[in-house]
N, C-alpha and C positions, 0 to 999 in steps of 0.2 A: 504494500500500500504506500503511494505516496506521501509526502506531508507536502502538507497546504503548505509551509513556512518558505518562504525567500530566501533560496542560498548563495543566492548577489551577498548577502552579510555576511557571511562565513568564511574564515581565515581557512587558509588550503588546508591546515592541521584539523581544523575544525568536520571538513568533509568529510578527511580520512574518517577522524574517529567517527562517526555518525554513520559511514560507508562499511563501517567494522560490525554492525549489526542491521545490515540490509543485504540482501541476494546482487551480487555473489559472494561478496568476501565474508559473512554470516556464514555461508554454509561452509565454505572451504578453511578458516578458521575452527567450526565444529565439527568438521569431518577430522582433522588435523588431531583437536581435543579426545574425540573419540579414539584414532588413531593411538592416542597416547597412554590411552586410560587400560588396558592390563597390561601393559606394559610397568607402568609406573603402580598399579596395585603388586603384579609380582614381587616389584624389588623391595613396598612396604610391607609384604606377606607372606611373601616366597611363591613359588611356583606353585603348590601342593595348595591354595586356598581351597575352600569350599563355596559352593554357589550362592551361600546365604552371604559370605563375607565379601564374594565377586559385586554382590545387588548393594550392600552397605558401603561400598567402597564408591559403585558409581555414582550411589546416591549423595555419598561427598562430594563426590566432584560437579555434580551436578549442583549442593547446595554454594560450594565454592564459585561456580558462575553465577550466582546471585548475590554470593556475600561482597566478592571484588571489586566488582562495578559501582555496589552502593558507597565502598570505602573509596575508590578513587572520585567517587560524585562531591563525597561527602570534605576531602580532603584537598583537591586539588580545584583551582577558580576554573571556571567556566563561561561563556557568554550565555545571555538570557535563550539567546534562540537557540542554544544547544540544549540547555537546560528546559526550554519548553519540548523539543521534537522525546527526549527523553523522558517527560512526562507524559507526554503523550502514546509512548509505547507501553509505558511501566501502568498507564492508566488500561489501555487496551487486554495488557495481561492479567491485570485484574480484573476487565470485564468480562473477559470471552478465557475461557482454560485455553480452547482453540490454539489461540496467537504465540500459549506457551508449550503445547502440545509439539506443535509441528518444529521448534528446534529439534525436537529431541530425533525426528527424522535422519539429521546429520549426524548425529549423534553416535546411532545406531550404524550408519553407513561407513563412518570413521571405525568401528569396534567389528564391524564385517570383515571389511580391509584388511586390519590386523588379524583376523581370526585366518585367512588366506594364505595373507602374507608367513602367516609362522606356522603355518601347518599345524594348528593346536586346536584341530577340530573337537573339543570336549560339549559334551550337551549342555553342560552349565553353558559356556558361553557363546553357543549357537542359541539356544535359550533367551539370555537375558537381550545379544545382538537383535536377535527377530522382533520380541515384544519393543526394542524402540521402533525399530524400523516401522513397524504395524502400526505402532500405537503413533509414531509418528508422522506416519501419511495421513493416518486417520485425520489427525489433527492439521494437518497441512490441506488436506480436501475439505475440511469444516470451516479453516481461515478464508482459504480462497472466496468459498462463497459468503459467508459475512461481511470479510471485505469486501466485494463486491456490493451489496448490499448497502456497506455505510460508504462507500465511492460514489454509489447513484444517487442515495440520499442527501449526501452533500453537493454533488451535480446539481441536483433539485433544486436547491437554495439557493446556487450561486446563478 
């Protein structure tokens, strides 16, 4: 979805970072994340984990992409129009699950990858890769049409 905001205002760094949570570089960033993620549970768990500590593990890192962004929001100065387009997404993920659903699509596409790449076909993590990938299309084919929906609506009015 686009934003309504003027990016004639925006300092070139300002793009970037704004461009860092919008298709493409949003997805290829969370494919990357995902990519990274048993990986970096192995070396905090060992190889030998369990499927319950594999889901606990992503579910850190998954709280970890919500925890970061608030502290670099929270910490570092911003302009207003960056600070609005980010309320405005952080408002959408609290209205619709949808908006927060369909990251996890990349997610899971990043944790596929790796599952390939290292030949460590185990059903835990063929498992837990599918339910994003599902659960996150799911939610990537629910955004689309809501966005849709609040894209005509605001059509409408303007």
């Amino acid at each position: 979805m686009n934003s309504p905001h003027s990016p004639k205002t925006l300092t070139a760094s300002e793009k970037l970072l704004l461009a860092l949570d919008s298709f493409p570089f949003g997805a290829i960033w969370r494919v990357a994340v995902g990519f990274a993620t048993f990986p970096l549970l192995e070396h905090l768990f060992g190889s030998r984990n369990s499927a319950l500590l594999t889901a606990a593990g992503l579910l850190g890192v998954l709280l970890l992409l919500r925890i970061l962004p608030a502290l670099v929001r929270k910490l570092l100065p911003f302009s207003t129009e960056v600070k609005q387009v980010w309320l405005e997404r952080r408002s959408n993920g609290k209205r619709y699950d949808s908006y927060q659903w369909q990251k996890l699509l990349w997610i899971g596409i990043g944790l596929s990858l790796y599952i390939v790449q290292s030949h460590n076909f185990s059903t835990d993590r063929i498992a837990i890769a599918s339910a994003c990938v599902v659960f996150g299309a799911a939610g990537m084919a629910r955004w689309r049409f809501v966005a849709a929906r609040i894209d005509s609506r605001r059509s409408a009015v303007i």
